[in-house]
DRENTORKOL-3810 file (N, C-alpha, C; in nm, 4 decimals):
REM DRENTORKOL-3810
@n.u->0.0840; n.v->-0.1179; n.w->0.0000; ca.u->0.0000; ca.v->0.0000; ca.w->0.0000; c.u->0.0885; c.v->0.1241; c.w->0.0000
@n.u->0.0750; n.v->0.2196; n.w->-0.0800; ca.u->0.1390; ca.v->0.3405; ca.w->-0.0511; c.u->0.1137; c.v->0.4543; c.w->0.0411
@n.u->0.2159; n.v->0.4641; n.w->0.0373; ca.u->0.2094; ca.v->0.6069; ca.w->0.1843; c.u->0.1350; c.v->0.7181; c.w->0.1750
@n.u->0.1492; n.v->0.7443; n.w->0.0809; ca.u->0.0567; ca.v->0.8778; ca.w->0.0150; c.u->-0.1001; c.v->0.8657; c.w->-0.0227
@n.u->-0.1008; n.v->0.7388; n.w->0.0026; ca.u->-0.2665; ca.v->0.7038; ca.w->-0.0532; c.u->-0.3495; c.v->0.6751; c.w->0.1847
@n.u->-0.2212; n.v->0.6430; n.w->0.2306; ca.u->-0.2845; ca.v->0.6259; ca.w->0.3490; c.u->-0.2263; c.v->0.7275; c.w->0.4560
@n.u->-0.1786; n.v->0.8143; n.w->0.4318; ca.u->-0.1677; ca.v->0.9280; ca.w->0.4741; c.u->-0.1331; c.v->1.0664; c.w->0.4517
@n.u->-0.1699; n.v->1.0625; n.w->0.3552; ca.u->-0.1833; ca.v->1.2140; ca.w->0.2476; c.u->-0.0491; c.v->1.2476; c.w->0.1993
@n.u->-0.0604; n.v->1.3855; n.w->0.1788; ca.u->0.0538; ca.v->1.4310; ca.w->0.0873; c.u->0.1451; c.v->1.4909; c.w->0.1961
@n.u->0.1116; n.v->1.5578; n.w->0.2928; ca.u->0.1853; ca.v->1.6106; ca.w->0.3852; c.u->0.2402; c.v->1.5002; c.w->0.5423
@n.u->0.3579; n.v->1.4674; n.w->0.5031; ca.u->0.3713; ca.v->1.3501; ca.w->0.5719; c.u->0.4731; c.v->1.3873; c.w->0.7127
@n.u->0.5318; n.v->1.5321; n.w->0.6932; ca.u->0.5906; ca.v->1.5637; ca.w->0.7926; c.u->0.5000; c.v->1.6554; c.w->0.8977
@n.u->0.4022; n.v->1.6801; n.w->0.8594; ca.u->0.3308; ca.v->1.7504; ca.w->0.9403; c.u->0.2033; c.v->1.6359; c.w->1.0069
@n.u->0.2494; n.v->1.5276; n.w->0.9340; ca.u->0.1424; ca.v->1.3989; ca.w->1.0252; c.u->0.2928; c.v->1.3492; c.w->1.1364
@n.u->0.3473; n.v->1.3488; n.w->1.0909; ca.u->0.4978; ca.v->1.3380; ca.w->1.1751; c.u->0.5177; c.v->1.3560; c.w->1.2887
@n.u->0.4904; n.v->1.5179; n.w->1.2884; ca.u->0.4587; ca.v->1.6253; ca.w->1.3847; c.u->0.3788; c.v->1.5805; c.w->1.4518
@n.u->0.2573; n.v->1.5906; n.w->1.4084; ca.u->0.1515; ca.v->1.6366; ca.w->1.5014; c.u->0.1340; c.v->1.4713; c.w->1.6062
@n.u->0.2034; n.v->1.3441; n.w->1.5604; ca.u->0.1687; ca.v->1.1958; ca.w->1.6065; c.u->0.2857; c.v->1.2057; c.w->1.7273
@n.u->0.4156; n.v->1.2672; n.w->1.6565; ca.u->0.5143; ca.v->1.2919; ca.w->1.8097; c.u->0.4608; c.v->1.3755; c.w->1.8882
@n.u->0.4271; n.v->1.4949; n.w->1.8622; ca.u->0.3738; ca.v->1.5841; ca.w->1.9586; c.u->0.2802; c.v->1.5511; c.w->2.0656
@n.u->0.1724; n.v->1.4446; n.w->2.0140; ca.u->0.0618; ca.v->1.3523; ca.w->2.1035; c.u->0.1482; c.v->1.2856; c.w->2.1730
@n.u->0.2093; n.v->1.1916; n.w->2.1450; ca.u->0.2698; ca.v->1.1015; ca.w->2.2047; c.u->0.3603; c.v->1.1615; c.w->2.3099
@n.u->0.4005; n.v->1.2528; n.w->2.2900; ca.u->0.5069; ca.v->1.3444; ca.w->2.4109; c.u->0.4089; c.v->1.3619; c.w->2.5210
@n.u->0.3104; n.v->1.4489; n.w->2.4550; ca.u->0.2258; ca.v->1.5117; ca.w->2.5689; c.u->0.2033; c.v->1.3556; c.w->2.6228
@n.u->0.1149; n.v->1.2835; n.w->2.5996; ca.u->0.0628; ca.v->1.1698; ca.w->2.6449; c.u->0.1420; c.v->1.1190; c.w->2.7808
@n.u->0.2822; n.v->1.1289; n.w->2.7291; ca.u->0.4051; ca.v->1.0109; ca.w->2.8212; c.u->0.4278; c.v->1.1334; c.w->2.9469
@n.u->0.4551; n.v->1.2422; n.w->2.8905; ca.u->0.4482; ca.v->1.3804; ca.w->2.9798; c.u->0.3735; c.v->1.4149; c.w->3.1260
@n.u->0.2168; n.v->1.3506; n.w->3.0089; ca.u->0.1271; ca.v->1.3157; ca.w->3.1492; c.u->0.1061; c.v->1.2702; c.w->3.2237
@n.u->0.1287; n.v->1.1579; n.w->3.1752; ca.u->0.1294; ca.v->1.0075; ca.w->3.2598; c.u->0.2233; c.v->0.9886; c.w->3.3896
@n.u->0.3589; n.v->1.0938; n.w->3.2843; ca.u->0.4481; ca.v->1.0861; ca.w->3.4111; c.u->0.4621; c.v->1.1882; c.w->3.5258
@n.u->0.3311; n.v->1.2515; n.w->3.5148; ca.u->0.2951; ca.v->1.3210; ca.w->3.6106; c.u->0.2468; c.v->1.2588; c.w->3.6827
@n.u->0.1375; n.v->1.2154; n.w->3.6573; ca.u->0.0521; ca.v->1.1539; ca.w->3.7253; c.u->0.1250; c.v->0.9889; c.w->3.8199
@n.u->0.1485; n.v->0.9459; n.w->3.7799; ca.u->0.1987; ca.v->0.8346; ca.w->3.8080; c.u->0.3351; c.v->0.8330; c.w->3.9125
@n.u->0.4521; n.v->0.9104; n.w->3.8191; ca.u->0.5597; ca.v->0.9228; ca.w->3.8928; c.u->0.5795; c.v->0.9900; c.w->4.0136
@n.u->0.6194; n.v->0.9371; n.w->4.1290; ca.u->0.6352; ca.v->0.9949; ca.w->4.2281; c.u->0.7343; c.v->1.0791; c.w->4.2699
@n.u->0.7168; n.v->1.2017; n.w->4.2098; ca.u->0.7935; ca.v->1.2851; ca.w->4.1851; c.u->0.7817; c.v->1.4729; c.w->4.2786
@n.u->0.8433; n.v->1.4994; n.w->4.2904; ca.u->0.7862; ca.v->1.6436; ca.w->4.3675; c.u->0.7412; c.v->1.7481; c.w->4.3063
@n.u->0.7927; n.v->1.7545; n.w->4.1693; ca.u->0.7721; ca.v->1.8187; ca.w->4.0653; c.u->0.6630; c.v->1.7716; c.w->3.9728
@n.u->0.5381; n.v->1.6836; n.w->4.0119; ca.u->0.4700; ca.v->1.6254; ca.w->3.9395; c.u->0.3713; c.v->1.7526; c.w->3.8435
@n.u->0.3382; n.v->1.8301; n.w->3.9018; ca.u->0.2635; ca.v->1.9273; ca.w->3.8510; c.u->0.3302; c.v->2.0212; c.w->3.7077
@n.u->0.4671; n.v->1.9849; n.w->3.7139; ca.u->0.4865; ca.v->2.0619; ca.w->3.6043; c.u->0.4479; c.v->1.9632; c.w->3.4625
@n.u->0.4755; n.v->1.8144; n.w->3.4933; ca.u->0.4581; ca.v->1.7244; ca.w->3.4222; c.u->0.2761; c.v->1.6791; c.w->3.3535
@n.u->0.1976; n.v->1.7399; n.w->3.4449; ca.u->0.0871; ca.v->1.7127; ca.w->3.4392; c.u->0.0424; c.v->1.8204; c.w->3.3660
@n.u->0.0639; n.v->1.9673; n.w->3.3742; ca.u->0.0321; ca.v->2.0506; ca.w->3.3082; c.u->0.0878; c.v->2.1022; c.w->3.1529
@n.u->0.1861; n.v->2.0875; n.w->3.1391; ca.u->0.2546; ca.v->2.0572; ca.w->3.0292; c.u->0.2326; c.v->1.9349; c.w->2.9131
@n.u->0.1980; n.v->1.8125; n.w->3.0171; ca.u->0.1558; ca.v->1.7267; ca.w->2.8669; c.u->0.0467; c.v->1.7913; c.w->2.7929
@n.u->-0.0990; n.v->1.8306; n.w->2.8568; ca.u->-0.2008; ca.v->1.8664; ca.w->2.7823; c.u->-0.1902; c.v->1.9650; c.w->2.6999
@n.u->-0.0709; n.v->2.0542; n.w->2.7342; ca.u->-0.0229; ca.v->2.1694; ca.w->2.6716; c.u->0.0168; c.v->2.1363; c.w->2.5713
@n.u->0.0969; n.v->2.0177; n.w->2.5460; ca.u->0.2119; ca.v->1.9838; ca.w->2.3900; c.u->0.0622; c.v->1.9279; c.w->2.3129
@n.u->0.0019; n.v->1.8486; n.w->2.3661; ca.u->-0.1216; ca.v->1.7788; ca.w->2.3267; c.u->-0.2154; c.v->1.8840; c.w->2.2200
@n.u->-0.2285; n.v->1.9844; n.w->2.3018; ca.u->-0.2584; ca.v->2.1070; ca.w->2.2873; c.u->-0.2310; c.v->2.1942; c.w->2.1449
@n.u->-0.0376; n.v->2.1677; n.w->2.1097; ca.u->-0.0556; ca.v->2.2387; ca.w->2.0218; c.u->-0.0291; c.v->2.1756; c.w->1.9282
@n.u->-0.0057; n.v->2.0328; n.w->1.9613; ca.u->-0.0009; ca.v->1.9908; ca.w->1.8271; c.u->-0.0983; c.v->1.9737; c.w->1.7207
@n.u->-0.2215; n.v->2.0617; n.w->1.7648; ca.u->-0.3561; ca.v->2.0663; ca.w->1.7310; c.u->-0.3222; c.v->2.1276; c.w->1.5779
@n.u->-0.2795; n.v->2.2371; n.w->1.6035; ca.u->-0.1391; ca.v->2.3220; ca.w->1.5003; c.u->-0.1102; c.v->2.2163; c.w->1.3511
@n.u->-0.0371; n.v->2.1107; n.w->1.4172; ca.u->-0.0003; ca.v->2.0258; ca.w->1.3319; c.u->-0.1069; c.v->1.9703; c.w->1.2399
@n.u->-0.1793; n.v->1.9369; n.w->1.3061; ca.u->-0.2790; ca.v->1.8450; ca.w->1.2444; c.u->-0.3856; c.v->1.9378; c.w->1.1913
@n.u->-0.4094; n.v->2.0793; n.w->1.1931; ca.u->-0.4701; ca.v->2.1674; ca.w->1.1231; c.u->-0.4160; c.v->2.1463; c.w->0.9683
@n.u->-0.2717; n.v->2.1750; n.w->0.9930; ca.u->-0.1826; ca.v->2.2169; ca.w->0.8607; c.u->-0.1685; c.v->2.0826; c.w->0.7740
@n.u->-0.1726; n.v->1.9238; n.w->0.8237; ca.u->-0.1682; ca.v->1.8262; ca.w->0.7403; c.u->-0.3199; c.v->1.8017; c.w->0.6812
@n.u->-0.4231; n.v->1.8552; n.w->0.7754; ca.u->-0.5606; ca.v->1.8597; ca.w->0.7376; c.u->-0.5836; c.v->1.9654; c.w->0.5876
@n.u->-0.5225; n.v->2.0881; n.w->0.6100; ca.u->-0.5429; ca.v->2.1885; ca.w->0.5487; c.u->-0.4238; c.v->2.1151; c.w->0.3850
@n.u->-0.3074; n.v->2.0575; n.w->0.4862; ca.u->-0.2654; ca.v->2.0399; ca.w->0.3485; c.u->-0.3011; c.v->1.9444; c.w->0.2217
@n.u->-0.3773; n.v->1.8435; n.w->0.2776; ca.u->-0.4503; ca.v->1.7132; ca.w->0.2045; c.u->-0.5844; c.v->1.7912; c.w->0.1666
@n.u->-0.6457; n.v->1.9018; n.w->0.1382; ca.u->-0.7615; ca.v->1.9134; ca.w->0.0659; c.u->-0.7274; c.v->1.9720; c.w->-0.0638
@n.u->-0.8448; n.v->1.8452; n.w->-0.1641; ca.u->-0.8122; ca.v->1.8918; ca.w->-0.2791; c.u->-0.9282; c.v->1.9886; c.w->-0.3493
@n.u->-0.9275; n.v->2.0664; n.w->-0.4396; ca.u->-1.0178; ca.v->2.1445; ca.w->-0.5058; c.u->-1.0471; c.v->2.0574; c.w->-0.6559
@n.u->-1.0838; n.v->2.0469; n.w->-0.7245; ca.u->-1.0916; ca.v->2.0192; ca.w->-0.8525; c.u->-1.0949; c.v->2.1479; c.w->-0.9189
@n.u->-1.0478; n.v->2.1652; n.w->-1.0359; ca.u->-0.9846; ca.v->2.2602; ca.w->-1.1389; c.u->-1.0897; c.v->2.3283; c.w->-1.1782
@n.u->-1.2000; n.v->2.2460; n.w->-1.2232; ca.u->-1.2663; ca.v->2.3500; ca.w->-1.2765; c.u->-1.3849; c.v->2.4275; c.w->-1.1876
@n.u->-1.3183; n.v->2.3555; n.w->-1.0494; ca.u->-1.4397; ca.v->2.4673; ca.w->-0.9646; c.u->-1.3893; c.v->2.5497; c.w->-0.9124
@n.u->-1.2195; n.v->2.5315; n.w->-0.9365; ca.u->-1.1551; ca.v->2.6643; ca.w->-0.8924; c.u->-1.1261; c.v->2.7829; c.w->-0.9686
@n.u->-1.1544; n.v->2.7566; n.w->-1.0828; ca.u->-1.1378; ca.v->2.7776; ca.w->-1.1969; c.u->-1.3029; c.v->2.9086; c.w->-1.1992
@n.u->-1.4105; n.v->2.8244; n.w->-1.1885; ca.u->-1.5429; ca.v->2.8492; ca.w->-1.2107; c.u->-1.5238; c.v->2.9486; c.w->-1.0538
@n.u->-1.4692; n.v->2.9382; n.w->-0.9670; ca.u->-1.5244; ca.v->3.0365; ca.w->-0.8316; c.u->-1.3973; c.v->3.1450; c.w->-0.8798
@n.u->-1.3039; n.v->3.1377; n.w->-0.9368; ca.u->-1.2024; ca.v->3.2240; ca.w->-0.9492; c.u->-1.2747; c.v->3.3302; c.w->-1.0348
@n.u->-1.3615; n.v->3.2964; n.w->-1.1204; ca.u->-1.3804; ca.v->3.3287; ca.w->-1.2517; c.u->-1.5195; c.v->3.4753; c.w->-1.2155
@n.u->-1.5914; n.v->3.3948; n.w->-1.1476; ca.u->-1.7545; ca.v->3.4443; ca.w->-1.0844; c.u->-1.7046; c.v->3.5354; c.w->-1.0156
@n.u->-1.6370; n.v->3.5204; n.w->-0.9094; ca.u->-1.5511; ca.v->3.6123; ca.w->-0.8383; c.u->-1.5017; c.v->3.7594; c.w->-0.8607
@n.u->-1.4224; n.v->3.7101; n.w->-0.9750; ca.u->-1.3480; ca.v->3.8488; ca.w->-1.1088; c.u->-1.4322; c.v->3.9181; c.w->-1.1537
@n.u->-1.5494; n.v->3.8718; n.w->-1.1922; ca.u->-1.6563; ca.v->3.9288; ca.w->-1.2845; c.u->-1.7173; c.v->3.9967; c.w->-1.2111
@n.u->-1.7591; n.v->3.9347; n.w->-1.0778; ca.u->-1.8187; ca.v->4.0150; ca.w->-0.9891; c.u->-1.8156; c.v->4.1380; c.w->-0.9354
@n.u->-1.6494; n.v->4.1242; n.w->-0.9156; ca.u->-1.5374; ca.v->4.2778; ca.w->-0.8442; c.u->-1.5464; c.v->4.3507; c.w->-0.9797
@n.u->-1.5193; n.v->4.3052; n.w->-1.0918; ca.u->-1.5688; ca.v->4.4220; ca.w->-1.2521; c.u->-1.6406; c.v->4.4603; c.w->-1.2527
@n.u->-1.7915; n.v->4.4137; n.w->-1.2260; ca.u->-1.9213; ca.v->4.4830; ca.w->-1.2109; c.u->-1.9668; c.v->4.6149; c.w->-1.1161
@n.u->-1.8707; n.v->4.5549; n.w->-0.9687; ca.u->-1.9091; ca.v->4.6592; ca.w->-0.8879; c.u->-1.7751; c.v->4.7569; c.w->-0.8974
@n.u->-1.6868; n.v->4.7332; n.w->-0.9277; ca.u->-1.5745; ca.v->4.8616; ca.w->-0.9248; c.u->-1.6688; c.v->4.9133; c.w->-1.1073
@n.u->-1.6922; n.v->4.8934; n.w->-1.2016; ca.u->-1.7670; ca.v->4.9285; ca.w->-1.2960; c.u->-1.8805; c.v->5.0665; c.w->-1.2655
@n.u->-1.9805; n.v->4.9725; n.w->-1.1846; ca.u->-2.0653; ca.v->5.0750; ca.w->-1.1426; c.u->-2.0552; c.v->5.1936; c.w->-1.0217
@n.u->-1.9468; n.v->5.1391; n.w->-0.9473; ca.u->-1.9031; ca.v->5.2490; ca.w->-0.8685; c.u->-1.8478; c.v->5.3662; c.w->-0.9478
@n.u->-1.7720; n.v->5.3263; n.w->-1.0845; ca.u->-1.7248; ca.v->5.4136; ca.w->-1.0903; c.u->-1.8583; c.v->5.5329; c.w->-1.2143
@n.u->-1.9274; n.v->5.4358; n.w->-1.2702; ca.u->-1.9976; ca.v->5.5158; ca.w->-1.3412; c.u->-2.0902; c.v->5.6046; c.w->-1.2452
@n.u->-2.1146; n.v->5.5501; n.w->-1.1253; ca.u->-2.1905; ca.v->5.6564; ca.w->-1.0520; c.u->-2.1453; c.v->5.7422; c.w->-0.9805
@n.u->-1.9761; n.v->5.7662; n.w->-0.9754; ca.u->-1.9516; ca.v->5.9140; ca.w->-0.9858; c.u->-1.9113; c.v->5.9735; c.w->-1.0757
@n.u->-1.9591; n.v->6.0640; n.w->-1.1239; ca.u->-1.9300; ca.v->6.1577; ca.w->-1.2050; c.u->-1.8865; c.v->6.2820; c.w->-1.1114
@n.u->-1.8126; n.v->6.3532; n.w->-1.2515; ca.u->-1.7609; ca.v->6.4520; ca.w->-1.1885; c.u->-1.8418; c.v->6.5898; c.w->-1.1779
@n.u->-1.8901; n.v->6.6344; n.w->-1.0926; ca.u->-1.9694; ca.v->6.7741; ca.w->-1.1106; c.u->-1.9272; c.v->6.8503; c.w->-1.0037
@n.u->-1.9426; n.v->6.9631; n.w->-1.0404; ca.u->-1.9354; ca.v->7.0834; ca.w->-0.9423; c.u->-2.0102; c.v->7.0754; c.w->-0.8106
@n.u->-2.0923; n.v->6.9681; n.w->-0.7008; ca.u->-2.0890; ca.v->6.9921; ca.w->-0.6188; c.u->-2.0342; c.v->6.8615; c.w->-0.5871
@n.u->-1.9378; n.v->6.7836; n.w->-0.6245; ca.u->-1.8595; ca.v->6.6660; ca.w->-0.6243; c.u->-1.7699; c.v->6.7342; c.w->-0.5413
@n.u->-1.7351; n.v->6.6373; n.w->-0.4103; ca.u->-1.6437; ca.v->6.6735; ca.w->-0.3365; c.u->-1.5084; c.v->6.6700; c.w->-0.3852
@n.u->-1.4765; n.v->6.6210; n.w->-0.4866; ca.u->-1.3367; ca.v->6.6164; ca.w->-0.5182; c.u->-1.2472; c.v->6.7625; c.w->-0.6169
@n.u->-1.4211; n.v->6.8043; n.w->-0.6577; ca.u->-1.3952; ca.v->6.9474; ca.w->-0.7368; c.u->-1.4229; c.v->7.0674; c.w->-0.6409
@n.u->-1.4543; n.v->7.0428; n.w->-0.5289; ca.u->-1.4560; ca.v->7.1204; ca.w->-0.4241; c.u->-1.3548; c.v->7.1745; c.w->-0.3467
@n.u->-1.2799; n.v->7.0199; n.w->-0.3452; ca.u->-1.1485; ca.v->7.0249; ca.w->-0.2443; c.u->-1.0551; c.v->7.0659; c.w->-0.3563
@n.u->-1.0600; n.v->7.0794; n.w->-0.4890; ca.u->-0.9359; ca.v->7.0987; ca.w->-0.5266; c.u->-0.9587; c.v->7.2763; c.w->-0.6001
@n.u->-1.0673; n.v->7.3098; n.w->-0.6133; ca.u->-1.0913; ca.v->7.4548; ca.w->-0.6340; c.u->-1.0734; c.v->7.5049; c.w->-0.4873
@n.u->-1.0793; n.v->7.4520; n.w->-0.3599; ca.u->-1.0315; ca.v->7.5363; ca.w->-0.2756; c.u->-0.8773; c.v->7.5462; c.w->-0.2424
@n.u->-0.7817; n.v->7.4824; n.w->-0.2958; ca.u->-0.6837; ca.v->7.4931; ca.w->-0.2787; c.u->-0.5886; c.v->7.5386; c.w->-0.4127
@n.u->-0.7366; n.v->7.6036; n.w->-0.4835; ca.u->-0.6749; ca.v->7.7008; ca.w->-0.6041; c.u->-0.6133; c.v->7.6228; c.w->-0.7665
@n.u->-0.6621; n.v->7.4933; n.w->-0.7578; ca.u->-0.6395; ca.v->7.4565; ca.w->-0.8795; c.u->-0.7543; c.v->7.4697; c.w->-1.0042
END
């Protein structure tokens, strides 16, 4: 079986995020368990690594989604046309006239 078919394309950030669990996990445990004086730093800290390796597994999540072409293609496209239309009509609905603030501000400073 290939690697890439059973755990995506981003294989260092599944890497990541499986050590990072596993730290926190052993982290905790050895809080809890070990009879230690310092147990509390151990206990609070695993859930913490646990925590961010959340991070990791965002970015191998984020990195394994695929789009198909032509719907990126088709939302890229709708998109463009859209921002043409309204920068279009924004601009046809100002015109320039004499109580247009822009011929206001610049006849008062004498041009």
């Amino acid at each position: 079986m290939d690697c890439k078919a059973c755990c995506g394309r981003c294989i260092l950030f599944l890497v990541l995020a499986v050590i990072c669990d596993v730290v926190g996990l052993v982290l905790f445990l050895v809080g809890i368990l070990a009879p230690l004086s310092f147990w509390d730093l151990f206990v609070l800290s695993g859930p913490l690594v646990i925590f961010l390796s959340l991070v990791f597994w965002i970015f191998w999540y984020l990195g394994n989604l695929t789009v198909p072409y032509k719907e990126l293609v088709k939302g890229l496209s709708s998109k463009l046309m859209s921002n043409l239309m309204t920068d279009n009509e924004e601009f046809t609905q100002t015109e320039l006239t004499p109580d247009n603030d822009l011929n206001v501000h610049l006849n008062s400073h004498g041009f």
